[in-house]
C-alpha positions as CSV (number, residue, x, y, z in Angstrom):
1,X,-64.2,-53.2,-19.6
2,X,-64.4,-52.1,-16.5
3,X,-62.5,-49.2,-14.7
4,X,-60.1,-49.8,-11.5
5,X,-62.4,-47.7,-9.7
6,X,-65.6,-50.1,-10.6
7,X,-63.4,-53.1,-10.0
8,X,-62.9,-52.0,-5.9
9,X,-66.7,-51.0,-5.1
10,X,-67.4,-54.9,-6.6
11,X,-64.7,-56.3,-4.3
12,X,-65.8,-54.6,-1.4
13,X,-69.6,-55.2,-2.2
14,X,-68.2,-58.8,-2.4
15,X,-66.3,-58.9,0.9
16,X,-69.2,-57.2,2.3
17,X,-71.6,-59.8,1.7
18,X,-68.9,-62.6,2.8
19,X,-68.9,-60.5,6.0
20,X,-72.5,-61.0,6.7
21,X,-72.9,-64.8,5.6
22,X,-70.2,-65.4,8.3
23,X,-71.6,-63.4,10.7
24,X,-68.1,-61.5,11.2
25,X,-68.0,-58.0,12.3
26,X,-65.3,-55.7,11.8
27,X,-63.8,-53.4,14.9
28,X,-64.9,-49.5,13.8
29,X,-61.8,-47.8,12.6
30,X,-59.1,-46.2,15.3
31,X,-59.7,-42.6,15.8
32,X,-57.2,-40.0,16.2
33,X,-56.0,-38.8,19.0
34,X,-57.8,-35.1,18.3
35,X,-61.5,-37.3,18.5
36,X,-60.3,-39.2,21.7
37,X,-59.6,-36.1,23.7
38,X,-62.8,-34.8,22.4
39,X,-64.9,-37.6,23.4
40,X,-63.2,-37.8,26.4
41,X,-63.8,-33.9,27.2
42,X,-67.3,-34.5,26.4
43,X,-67.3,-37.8,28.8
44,X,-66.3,-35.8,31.6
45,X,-67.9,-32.1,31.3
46,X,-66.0,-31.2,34.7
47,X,-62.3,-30.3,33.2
48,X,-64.4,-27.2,31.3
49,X,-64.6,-26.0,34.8
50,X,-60.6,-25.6,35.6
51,X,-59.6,-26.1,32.1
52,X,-59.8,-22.1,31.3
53,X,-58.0,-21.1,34.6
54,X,-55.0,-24.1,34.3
55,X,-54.0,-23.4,30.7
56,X,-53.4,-20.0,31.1
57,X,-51.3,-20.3,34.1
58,X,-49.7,-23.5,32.3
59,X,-48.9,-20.6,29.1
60,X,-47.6,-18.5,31.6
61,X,-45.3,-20.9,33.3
62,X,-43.7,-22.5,30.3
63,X,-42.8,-18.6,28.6
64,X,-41.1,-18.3,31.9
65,X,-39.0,-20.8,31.6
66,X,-37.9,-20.3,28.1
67,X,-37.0,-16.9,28.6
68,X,-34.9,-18.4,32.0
69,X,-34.0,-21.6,31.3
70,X,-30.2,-20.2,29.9
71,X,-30.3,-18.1,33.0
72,X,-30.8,-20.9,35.2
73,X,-28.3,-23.0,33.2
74,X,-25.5,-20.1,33.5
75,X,-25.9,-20.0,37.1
76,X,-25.6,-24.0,38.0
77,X,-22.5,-23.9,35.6
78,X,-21.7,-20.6,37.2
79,X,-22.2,-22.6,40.6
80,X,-20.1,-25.8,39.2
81,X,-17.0,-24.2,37.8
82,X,-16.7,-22.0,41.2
83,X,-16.9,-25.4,43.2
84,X,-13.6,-26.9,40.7
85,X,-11.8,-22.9,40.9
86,X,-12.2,-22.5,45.2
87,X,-12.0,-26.0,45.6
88,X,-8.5,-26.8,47.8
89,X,-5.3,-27.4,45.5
90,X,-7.7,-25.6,42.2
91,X,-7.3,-23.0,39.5
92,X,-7.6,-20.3,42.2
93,X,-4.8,-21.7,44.4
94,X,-2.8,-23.0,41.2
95,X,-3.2,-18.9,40.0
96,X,-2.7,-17.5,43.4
97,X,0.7,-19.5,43.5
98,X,2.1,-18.7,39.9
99,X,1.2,-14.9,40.9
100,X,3.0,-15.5,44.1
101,X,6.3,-17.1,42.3
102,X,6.6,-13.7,39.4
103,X,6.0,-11.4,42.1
104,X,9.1,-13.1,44.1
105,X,11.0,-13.5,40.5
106,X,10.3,-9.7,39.9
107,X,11.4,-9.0,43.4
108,X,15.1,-10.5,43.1
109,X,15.4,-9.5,39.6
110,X,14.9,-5.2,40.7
111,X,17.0,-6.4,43.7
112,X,19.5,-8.0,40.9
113,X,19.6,-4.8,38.6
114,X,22.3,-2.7,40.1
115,X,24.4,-5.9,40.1
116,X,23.8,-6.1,36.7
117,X,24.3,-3.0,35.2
118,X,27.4,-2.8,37.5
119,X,28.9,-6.1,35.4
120,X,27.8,-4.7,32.3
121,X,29.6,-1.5,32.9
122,X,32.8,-3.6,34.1
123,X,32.7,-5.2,30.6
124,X,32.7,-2.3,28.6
125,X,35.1,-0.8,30.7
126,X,37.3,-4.3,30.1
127,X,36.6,-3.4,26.7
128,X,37.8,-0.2,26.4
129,X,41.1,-1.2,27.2
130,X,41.7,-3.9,24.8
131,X,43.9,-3.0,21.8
132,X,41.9,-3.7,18.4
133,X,43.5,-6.7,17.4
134,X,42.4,-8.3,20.8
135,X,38.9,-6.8,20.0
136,X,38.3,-9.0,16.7
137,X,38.1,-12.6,18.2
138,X,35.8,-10.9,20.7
139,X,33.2,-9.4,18.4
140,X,30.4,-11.9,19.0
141,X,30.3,-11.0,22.9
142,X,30.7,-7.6,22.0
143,X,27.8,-7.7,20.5
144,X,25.9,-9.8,22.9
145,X,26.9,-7.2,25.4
146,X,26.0,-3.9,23.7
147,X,22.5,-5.7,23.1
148,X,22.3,-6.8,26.5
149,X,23.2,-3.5,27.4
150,X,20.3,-1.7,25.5
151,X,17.7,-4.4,26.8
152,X,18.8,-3.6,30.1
153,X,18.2,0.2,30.0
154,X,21.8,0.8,30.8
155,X,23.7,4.1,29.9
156,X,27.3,3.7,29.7
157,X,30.2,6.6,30.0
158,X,29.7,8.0,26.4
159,X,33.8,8.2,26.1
160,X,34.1,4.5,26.4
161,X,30.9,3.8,23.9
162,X,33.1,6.1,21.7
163,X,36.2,4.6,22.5
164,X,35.3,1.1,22.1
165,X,33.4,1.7,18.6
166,X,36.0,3.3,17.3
167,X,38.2,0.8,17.4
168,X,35.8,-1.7,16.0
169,X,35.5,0.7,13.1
170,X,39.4,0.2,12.8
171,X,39.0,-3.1,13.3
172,X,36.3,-3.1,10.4
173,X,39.2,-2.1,7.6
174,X,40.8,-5.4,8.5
175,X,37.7,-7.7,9.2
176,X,34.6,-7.7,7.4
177,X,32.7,-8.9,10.5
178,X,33.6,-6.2,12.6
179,X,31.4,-3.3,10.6
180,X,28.4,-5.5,11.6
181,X,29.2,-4.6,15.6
182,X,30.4,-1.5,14.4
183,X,26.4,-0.8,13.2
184,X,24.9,-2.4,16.8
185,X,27.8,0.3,18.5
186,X,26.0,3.1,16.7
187,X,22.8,1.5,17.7
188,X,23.0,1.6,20.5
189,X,25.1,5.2,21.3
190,X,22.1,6.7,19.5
191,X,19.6,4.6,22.5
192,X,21.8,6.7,24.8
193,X,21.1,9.9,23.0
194,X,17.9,12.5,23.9
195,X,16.9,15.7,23.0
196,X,12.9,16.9,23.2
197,X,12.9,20.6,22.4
198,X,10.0,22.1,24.3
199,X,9.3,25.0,21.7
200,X,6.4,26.5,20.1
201,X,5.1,24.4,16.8
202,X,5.2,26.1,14.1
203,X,4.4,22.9,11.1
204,X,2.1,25.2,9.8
205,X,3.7,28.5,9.1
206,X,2.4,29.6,5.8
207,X,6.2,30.5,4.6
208,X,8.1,27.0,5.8
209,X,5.7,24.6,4.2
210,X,7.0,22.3,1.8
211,X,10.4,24.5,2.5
212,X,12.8,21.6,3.4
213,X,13.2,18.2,1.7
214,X,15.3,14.5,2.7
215,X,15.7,11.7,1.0
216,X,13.1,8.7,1.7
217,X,14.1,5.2,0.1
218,X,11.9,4.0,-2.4
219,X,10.9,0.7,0.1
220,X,10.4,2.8,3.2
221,X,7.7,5.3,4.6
222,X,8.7,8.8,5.3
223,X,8.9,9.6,8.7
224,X,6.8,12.3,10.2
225,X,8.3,15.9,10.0
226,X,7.2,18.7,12.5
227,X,9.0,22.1,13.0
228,X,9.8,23.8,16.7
229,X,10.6,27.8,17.8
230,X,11.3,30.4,15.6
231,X,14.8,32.2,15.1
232,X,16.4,34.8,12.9
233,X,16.7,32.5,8.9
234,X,20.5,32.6,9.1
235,X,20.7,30.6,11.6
236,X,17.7,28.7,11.4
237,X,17.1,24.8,10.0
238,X,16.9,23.5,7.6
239,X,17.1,20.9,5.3
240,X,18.4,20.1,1.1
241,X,20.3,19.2,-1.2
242,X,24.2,20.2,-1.3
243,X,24.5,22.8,-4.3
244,X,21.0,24.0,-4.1
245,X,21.4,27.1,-2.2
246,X,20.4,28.1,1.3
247,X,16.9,26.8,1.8
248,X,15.8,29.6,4.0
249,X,16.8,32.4,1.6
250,X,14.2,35.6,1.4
251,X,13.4,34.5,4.6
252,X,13.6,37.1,7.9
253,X,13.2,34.1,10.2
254,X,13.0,29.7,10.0
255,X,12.4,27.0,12.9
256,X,14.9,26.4,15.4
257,X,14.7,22.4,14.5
258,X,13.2,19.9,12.4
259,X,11.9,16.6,14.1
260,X,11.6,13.5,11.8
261,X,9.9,10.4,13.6
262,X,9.3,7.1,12.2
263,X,10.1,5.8,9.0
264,X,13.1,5.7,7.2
265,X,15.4,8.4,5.7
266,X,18.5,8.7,3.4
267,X,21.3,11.1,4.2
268,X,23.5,10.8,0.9
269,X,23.8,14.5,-0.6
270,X,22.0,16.3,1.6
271,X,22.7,19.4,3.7
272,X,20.9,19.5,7.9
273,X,21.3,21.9,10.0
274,X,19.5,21.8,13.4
275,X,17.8,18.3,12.9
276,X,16.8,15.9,15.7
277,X,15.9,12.4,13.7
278,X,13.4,10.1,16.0
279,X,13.3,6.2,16.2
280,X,14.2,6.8,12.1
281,X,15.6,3.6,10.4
282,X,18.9,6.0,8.7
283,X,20.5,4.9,5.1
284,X,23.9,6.1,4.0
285,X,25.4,4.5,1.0
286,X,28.5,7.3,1.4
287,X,27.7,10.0,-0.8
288,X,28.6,13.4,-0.2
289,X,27.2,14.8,3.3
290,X,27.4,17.7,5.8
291,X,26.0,17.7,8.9
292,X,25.5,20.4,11.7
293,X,24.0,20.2,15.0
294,X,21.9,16.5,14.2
295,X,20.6,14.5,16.6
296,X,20.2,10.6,16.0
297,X,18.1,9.9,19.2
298,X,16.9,6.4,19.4
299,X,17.4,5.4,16.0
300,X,19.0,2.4,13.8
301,X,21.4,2.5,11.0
302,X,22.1,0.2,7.9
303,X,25.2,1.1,6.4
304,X,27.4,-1.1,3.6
305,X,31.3,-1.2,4.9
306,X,33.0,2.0,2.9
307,X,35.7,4.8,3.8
308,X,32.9,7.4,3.7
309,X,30.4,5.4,5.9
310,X,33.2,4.4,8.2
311,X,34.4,8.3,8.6
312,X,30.3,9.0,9.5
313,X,30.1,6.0,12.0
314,X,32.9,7.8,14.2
315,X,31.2,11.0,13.9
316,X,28.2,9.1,15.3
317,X,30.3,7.6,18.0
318,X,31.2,10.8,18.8
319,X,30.7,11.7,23.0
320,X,28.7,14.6,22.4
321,X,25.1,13.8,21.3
322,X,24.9,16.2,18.4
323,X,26.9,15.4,15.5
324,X,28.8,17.1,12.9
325,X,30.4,15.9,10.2
């Protein structure tokens, strides 16, 4: 039998044969395009003449361009978006106009400020001389007003900050709602507060380190303690726990203050003396406390309503920045 192979070669020896009895001729098979340019480079031996010469320069010219072509498309969008931003009643004027309007707005609002801390001064001074009972259906603007008051940048007479609180803190024995103002009172009386003691450092005296302790709440980061100046240990700061002795005992001499910044610190059972607390979120549940010479400058306060923690907020309201209690 025979093969696939076999059985072609006979049918083309066949339609061979055909071919010539009819006298038909087949067209020669289509060459590529490689063997057209070649025969047609051989046709016309001329192009080996400039060939050489143009297809370098044509290399050349297209490794140009693709290294420029984004270049040269940068620039015409470059070109096209300045054409939309210059163009009359464009971005540029649209900008130039918004910039023109805040400028203007900024300009009457400075102009506005002296009239505006002058009414909120008015209405704490209003306040001031409201009984307590009037002050409870007030509490939401008083509120509104003491935050207005520390957005504002304004400093109020500390006797009327500590008149006013303190009658919200009487006020707070009779209405729950009032201990929450009482809190934004304190807030803001410790805004008003400042003290930067320009003293030598001295965190890193051998004998102080790791001398004083505070309380930090288990949710909360400590804040960040540095000691200032250096004075006889009897009189010096310090910080601990009430009962546990004077923490700068066998000591000849202690900082002047302890700084705490940042982060949070409890003040149940503890003993400060000379402390300045920093932009520190303060806890007090109302646990035993003594207090001499502390600043609270800048810092908030979350307090539940108690006899203990309403004795401590008017020692905070206090008029005198430092606070004993």
């Amino acid at each position: 039998m025979s093969t696939n192979k076999e059985t072609m070669q006979d049918h083309e020896t066949r339609l061979k044969e055909i071919e010539t009895q009819l006298g038909i001729k087949l067209p020669p098979p289509r060459k590529t395009a490689k063997e057209r340019l070649i025969k047609w480079a051989k046709a016309n031996p001329w192009i080996s003449i400039p060939l050489p010469i143009a297809l370098p320069i044509f290399c050349v010219f297209v490794g140009y361009w693709l290294n420029h072509h984004n270049e040269w498309w940068n620039r015409d969008v470059d070109a096209r978006v300045d054409v939309v931003l210059e163009k009359p009643d464009g971005v540029q004027q649209t900008l130039k106009q918004i910039r023109d309007t805040v400028n203007r707005t900024d300009e009457k609002l400075k102009t506005l400020e002296p009239f505006i801390q002058d009414v909120i001064k008015h209405q704490f001074e209003a306040a001031s001389k409201l009984p307590t009972g009037a002050l409870i259906p007030r509490i939401p603007a008083l509120e509104n007003l003491v935050a207005v008051a520390k957005n504002q940048n304004v400093a109020v007479d500390p006797n009327i900050v500590t008149e006013v609180g303190t009658k919200l803190v009487d006020a707070s024995r009779q209405n729950a709602e009032a201990w929450h103002a009482v809190l934004r009172w304190v807030d803001y009386k410790s805004f008003n507060n400042s003290f930067s003691p320009s003293l030598p450092d001295t965190t890193n005296v051998a004998a102080f380190r790791d001398k004083y302790v505070i309380n930090v709440p288990t949710d909360a980061v400590a804040p960040a303690f540095s000691l200032k100046g250096l004075v006889p240990a009897n009189i010096a700061a310090q910080t601990g726990y009430i009962g546990q002795g004077d923490r700068n005992k066998g000591l000849t001499s202690g900082p002047e203050w302890i700084i705490a910044e940042g982060g949070a610190a409890g003040l149940d059972n503890l003993y400060l003396r000379n402390v300045i607390f920093h932009n520190v979120s303060i806890r007090y549940v109302g646990a035993p406390l003594i207090m001499k010479n502390v600043y609270f400058v800048d810092c908030t306060f979350d307090m539940k309503v108690a006899p203990k923690t309403q004795q401590f907020a008017i020692a905070l309201l206090a008029p005198t920045p430092s606070t004993y209690f």
